[in-house]
N, CA, C and O of each residue as an XYZ file, in Angstrom:
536
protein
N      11.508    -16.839     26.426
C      11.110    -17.002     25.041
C      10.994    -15.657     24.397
O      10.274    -15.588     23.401
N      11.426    -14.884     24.701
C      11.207    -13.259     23.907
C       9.987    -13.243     22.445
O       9.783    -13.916     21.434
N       9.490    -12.197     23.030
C       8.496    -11.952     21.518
C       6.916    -12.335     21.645
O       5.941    -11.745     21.180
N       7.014    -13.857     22.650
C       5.620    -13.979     22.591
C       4.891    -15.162     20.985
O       5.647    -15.076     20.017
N       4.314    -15.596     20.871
C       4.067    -16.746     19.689
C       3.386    -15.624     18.478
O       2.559    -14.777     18.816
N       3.921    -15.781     16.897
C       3.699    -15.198     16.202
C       2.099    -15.962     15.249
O       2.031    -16.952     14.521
N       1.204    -15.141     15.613
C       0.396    -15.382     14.523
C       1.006    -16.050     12.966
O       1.985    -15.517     12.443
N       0.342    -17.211     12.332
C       1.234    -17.333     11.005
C       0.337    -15.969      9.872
O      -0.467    -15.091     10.186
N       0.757    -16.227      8.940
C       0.690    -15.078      8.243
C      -0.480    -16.089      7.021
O      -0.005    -16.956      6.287
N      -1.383    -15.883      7.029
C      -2.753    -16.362      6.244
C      -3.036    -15.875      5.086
O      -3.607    -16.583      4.257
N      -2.784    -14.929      4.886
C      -2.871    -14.217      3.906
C      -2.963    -14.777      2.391
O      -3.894    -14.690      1.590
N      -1.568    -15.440      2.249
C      -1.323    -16.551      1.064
C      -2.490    -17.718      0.998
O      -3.050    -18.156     -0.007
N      -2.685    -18.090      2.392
C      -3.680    -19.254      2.207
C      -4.843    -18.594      1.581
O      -5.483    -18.998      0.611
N      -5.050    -17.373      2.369
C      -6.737    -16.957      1.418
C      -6.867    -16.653      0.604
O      -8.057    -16.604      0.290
N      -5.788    -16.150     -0.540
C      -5.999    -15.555     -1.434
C      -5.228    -16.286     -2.526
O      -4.934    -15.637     -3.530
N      -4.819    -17.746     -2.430
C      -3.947    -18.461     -3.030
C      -4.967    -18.891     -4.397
O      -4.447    -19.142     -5.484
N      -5.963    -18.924     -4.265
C      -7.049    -19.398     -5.201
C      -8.584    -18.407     -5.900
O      -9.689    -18.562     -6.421
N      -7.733    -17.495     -5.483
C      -8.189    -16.037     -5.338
C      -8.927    -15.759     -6.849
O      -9.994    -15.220     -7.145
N      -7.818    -16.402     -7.685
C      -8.102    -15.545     -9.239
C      -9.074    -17.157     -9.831
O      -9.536    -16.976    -10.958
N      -9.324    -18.253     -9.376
C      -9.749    -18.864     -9.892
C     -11.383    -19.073     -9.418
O     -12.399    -19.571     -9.902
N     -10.951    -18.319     -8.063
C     -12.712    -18.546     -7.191
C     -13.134    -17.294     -8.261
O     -14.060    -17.461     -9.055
N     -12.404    -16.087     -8.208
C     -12.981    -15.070     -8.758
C     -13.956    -15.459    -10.101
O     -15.169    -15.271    -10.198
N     -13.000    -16.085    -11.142
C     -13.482    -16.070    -12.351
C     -14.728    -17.391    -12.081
O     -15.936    -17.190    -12.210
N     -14.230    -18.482    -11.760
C     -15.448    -19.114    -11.664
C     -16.886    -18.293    -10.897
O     -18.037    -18.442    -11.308
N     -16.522    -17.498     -9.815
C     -17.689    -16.922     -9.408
C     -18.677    -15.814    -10.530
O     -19.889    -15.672    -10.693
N     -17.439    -15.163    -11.158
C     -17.811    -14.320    -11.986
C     -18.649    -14.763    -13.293
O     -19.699    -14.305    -13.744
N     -17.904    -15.709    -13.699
C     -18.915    -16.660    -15.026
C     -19.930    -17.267    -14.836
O     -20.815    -17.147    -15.683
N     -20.169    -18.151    -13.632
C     -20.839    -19.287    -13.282
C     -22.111    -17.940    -12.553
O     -23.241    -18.404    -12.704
N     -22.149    -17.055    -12.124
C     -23.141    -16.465    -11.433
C     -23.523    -14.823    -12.322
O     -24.353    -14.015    -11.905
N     -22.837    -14.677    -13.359
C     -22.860    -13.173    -13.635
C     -23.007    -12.111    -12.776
O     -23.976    -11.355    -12.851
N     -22.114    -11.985    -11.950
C     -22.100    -10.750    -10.666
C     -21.744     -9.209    -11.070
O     -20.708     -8.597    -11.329
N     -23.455     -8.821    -10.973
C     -23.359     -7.163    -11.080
C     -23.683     -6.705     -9.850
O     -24.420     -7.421     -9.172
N     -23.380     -5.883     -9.494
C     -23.496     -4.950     -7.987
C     -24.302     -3.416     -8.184
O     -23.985     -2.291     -8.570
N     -25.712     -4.204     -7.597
C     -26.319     -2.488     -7.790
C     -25.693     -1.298     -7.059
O     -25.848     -0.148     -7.469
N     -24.649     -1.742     -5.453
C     -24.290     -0.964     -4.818
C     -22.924      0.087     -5.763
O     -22.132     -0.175     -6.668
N     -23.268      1.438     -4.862
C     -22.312      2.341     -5.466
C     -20.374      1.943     -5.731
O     -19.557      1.989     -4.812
N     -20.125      1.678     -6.799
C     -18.559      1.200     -6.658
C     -17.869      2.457     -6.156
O     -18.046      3.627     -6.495
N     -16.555      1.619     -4.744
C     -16.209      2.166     -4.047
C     -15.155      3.030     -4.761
O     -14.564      3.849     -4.058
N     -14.818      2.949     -6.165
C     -14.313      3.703     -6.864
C     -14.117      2.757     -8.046
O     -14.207      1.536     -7.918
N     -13.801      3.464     -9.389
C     -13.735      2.568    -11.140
C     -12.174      2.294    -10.431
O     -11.457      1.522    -11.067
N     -11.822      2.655     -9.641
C      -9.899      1.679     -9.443
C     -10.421      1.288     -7.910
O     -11.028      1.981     -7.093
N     -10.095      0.328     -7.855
C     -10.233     -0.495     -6.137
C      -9.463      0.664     -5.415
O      -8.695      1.469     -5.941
N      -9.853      0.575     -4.020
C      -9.264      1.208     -3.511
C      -8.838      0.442     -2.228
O      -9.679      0.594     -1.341
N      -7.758     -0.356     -1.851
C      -7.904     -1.277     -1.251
C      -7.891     -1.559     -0.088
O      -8.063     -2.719      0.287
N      -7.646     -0.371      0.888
C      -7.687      0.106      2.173
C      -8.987      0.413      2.554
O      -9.351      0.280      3.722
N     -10.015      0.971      1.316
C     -10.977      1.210      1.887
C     -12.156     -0.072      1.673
O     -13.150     -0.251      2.376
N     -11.599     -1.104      0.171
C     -11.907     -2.652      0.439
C     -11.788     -3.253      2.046
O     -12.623     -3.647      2.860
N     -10.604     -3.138      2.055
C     -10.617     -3.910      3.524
C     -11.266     -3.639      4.471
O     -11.778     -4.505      5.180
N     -11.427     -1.830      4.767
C     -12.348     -1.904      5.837
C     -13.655     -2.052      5.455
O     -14.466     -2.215      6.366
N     -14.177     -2.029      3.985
C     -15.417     -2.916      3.857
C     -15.820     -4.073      4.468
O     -16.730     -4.289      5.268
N     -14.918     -4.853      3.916
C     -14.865     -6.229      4.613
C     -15.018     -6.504      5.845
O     -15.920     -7.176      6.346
N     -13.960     -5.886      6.463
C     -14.114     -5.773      8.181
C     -15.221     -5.556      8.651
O     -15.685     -6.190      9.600
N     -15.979     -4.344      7.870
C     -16.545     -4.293      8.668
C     -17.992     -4.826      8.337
O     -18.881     -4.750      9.185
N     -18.223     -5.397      7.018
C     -19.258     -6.940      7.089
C     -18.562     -7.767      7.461
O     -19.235     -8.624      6.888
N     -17.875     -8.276      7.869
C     -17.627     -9.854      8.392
C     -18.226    -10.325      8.279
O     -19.116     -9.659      7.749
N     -18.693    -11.856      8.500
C     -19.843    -12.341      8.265
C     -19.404    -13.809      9.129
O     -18.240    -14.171      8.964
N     -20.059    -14.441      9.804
C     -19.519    -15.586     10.476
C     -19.204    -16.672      9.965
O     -18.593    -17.529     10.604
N     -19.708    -16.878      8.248
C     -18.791    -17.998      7.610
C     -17.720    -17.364      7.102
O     -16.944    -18.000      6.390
N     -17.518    -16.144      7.354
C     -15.651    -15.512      6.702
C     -14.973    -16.268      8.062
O     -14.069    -17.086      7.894
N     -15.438    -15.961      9.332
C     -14.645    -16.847     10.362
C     -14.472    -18.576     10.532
O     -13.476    -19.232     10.834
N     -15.766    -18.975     10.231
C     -16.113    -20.287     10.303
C     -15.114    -20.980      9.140
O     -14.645    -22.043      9.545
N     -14.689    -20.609      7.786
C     -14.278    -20.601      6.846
C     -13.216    -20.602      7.241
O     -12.601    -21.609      6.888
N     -12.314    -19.501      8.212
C     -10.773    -19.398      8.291
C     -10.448    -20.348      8.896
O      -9.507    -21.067      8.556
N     -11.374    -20.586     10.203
C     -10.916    -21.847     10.963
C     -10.928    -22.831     10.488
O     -10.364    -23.730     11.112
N     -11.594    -23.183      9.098
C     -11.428    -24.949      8.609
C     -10.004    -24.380      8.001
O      -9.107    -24.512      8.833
N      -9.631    -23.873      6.952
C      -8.430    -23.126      6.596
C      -7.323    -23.914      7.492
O      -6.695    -24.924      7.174
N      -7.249    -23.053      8.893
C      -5.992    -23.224      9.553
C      -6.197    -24.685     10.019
O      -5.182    -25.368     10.159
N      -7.226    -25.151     10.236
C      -7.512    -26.347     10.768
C      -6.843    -27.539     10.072
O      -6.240    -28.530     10.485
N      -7.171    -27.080      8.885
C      -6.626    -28.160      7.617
C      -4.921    -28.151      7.326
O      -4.068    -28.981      7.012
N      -4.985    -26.535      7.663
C      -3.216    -26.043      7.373
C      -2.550    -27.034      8.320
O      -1.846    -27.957      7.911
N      -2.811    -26.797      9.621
C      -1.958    -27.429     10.303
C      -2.380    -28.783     10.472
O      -2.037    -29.191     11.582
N      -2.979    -29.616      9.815
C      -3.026    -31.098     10.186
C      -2.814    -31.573      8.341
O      -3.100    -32.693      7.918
N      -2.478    -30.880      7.810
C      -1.796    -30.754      6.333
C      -2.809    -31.868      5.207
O      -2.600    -32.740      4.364
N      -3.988    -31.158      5.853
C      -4.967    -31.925      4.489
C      -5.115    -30.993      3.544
O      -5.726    -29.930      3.656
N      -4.387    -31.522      2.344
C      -4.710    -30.336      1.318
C      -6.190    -29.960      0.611
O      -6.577    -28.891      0.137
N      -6.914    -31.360      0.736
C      -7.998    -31.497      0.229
C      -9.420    -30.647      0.838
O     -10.460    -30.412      0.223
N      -9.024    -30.250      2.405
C      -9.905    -30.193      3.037
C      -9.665    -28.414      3.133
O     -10.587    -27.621      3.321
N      -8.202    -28.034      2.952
C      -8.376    -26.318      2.673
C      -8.100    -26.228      1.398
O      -7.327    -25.272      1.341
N      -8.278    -26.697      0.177
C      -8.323    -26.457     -1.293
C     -10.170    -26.410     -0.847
O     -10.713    -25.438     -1.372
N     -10.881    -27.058     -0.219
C     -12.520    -27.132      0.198
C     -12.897    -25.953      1.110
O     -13.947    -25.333      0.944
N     -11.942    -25.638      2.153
C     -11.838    -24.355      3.372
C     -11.721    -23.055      2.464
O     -12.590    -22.202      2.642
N     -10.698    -22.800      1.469
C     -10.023    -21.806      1.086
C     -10.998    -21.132     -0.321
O     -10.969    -19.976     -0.741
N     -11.939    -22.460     -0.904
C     -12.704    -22.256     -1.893
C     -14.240    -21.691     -1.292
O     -14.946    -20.864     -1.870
N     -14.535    -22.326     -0.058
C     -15.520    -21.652      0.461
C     -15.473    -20.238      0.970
O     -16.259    -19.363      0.608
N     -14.608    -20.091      1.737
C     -13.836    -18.575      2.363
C     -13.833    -17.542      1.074
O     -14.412    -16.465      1.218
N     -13.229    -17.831     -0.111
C     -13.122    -17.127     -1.057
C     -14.769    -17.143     -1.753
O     -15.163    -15.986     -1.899
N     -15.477    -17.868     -2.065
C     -16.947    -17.670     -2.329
C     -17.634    -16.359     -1.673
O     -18.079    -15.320     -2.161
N     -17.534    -16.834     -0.419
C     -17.878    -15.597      0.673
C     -17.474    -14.634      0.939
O     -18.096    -13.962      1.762
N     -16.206    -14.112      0.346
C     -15.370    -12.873      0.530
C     -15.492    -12.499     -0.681
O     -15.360    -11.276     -0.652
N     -15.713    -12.920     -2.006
C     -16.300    -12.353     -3.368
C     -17.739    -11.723     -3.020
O     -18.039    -10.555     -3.267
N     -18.583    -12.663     -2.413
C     -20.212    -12.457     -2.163
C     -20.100    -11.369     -1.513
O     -20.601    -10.439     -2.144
N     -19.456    -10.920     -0.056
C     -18.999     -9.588      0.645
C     -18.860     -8.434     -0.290
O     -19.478     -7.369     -0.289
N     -17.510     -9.052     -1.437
C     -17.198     -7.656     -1.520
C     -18.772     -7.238     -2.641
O     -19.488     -6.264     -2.409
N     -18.984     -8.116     -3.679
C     -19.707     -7.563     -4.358
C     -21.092     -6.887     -3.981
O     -21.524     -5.837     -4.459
N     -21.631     -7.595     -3.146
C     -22.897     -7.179     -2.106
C     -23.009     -6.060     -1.267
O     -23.871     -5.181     -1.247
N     -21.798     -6.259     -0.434
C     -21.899     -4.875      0.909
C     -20.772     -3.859      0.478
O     -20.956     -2.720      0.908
N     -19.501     -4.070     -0.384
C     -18.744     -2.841     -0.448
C     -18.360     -2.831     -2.530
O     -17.287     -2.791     -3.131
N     -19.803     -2.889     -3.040
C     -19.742     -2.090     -4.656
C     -18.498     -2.453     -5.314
O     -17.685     -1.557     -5.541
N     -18.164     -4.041     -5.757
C     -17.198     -4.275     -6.426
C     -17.668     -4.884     -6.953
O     -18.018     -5.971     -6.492
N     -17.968     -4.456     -8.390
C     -18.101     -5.174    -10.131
C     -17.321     -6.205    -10.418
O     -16.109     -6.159    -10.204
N     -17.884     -7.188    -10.903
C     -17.013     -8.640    -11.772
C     -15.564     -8.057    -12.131
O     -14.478     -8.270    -11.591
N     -15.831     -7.431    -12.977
C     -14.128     -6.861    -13.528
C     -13.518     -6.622    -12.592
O     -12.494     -7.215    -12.932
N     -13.223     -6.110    -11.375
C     -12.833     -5.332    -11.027
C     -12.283     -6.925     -9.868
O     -11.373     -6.540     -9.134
N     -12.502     -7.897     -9.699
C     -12.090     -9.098     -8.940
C     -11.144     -9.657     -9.569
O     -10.600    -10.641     -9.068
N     -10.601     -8.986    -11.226
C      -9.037     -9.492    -11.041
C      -7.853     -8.736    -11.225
O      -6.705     -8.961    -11.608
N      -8.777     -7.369    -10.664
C      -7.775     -5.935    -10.083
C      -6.484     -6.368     -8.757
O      -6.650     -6.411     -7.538
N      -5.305     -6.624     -9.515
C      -4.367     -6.955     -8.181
C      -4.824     -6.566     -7.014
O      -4.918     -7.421     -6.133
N      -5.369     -4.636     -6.623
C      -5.776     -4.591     -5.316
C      -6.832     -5.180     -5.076
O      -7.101     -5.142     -3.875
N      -7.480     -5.658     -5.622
C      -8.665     -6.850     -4.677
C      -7.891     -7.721     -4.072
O      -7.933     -7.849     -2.848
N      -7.080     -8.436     -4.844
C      -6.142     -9.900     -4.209
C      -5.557     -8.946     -3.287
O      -6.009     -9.337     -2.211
N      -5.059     -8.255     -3.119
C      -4.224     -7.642     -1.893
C      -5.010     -7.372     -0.713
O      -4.650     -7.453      0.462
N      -6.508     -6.928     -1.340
C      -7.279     -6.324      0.242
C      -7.741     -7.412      0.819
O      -7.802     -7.573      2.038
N      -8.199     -8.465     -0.293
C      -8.813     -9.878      0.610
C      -7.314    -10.292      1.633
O      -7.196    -10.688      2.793
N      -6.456    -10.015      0.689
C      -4.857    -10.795      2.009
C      -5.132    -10.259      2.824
O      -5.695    -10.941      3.681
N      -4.968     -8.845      3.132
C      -4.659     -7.748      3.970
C      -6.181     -8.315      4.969
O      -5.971     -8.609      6.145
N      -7.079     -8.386      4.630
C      -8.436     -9.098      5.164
C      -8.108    -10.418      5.738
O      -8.506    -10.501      6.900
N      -7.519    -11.466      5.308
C      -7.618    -12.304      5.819
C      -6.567    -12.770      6.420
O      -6.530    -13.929      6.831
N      -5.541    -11.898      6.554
C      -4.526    -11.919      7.402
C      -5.165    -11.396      8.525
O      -5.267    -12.322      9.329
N      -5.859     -9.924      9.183
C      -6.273     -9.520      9.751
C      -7.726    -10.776     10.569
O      -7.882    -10.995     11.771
N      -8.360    -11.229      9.664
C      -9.362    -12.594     10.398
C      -8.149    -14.203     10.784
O      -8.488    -15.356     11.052
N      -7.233    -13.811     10.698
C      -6.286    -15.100     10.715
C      -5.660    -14.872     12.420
O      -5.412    -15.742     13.254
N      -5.541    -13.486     12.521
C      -5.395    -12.846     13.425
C      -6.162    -12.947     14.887
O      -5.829    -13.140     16.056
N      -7.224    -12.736     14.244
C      -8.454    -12.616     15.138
C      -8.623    -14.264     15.523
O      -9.331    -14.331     16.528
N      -8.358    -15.134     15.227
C      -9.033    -16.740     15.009
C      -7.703    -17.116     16.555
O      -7.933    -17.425     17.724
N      -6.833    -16.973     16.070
C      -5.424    -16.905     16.793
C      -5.518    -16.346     18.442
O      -5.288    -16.918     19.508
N      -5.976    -14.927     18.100
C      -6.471    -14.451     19.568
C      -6.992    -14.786     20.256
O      -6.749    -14.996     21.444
N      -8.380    -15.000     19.283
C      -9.542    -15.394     20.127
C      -9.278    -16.633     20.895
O      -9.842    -16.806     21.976
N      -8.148    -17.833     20.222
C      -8.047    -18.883     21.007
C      -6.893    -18.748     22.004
O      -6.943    -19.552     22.935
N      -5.981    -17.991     21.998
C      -5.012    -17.506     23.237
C      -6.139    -16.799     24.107
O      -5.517    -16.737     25.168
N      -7.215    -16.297     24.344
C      -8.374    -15.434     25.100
C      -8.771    -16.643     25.649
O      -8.712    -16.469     26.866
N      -9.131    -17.732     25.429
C      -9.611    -18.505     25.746
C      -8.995    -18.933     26.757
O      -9.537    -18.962     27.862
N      -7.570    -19.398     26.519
C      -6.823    -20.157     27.197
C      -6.444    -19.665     28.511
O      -6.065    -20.233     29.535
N      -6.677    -18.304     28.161
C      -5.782    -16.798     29.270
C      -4.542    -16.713     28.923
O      -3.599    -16.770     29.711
N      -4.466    -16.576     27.762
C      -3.127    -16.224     27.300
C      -3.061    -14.605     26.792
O      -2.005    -14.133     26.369
């Protein structure tokens, strides 16, 4: 079988609803961030390793309903997975790595949450080949 089984690429799933969790989060809660912004332009490499490095166990708990739903093709249940995941990865960034309302419909936000949740899509994948002894 050359190559070995490819992780799918998550990315799209997490961030597919990205600009609508944003704004609803942003209106419905008025999100200001006393923490220092990680710069007035995202910086999105250093977003991501924000993220990384709060994780938080419903960013995981969240991916796994995600893929769970992906592959047994309930749309209803990751339009519900993908809206929670994104709640919690807004709450992240604005809380632990200094990202202002405005600044959540800065293209590099949508890119660092991908780049983020490709990287936890990753991890979900492993962790269950670890299991198996794979």
């Amino acid at each position: 079988m050359g190559g070995g089984v490819q992780p799918p690429r998550l990315g799209a799933a997490g961030t597919r609803n990205a600009s609508l969790i944003a704004v609803t989060f942003a209106v419905s809660f008025g999100v200001w961030s006393p923490v220092p912004v990680i710069a007035q332009q995202i910086d999105g490499v250093a977003l991501t390793k924000c993220l990384t490095a709060n994780a938080a166990g419903e960013h995981l708990a969240a991916m796994k309903r995600m893929i769970v739903a992906a592959i047994n093709d309930d749309s209803e249940a990751l339009k519900t997975a993908s809206t929670t995941y994104g709640i919690a990865i807004i709450n992240t960034a604005v809380t632990n790595c200094g990202i202002r309302e405005m600044q959540l419909f800065d293209p590099a936000f949508k890119d660092a949450v991908g780049r983020y949740g490709q990287k936890l899509g990753e991890k979900v994948i492993a962790d269950a080949f670890a299991k198996i002894g794979q």
